[in-house]
N, C-alpha and C positions, 0 to 999 in steps of 0.2 A: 438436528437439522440447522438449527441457527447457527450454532460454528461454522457449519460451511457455506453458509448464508455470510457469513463473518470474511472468509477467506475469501470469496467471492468479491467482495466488496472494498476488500484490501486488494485487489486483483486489478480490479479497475481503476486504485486509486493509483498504481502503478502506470495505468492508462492515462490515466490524464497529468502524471506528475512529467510524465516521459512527453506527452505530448505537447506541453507546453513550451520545451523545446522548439518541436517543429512548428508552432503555430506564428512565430517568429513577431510575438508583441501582437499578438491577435491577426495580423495583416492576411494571413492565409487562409482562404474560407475551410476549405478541406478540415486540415488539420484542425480547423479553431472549431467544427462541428464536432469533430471526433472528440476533442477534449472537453467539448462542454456535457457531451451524453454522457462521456464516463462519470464526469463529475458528479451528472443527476444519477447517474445507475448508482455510483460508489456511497452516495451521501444517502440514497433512497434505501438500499440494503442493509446497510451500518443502521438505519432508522432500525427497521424491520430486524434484524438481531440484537438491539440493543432492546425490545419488547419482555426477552427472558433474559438475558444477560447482564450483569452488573456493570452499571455503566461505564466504572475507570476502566474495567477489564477487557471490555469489548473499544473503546478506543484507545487501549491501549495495542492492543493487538491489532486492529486498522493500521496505525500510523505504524506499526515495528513491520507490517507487510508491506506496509508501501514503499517505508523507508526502504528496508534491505532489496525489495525487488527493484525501486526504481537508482537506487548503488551498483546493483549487478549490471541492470539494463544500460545503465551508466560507463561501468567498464567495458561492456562486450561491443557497444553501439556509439559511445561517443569517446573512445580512446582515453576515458578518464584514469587515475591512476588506481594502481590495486598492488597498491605495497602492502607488506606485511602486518603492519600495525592498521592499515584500513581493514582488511580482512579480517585480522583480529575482534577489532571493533562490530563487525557486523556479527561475527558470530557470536558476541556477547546478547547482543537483539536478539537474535534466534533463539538465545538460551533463555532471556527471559520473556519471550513468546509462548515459548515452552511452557516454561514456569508459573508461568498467568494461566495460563490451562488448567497445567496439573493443579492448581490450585486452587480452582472454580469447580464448584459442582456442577452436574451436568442440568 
């Protein structure tokens, strides 16, 4: 259950990396709500699976979910670019997302 306690938390941390964006230097209440809850949601979860989880492995796998979803979020929503060696790049992340799993007991 913490793994996807885990993913969750990576989830949200996609939330508020993406939101930062729109909160445009804090000035916009909306967005700057939105981004500050995910941040307690994402930081509060990460706490809470990091309780059985080894610690490098459970932030490591935080920041490679945020990373690559808030790269995706990136390309699909803010026209960023998504050349071949950027994509490349992220699915190295995935792979050692992956990897950090498989190599953690449960």
């Amino acid at each position: 259950m913490n793994w996807v306690i885990l993913i969750v938390a990576g989830l949200f941390e996609i939330g508020w990396a993406v939101g930062l964006k729109y909160t445009e230097g804090f000035t916009r209440p909306w967005p700057t709500a939105g981004t500050v809850f995910a941040m307690i949601v994402s930081l509060g979860l990460l706490g809470v699976a990091m309780k059985s989880l080894p610690v490098g492995t459970a932030y490591a796998i935080w920041v490679g979910v945020g990373t690559v979803g808030t790269a995706v979020l990136g390309i699909a929503l803010l026209g960023e670019a998504a050349n071949l060696l950027r994509l490349l790049s992220l699915g190295l992340i995935v792979t050692g997302i992956v990897g950090l799993k498989l190599a953690t007991p449960a």
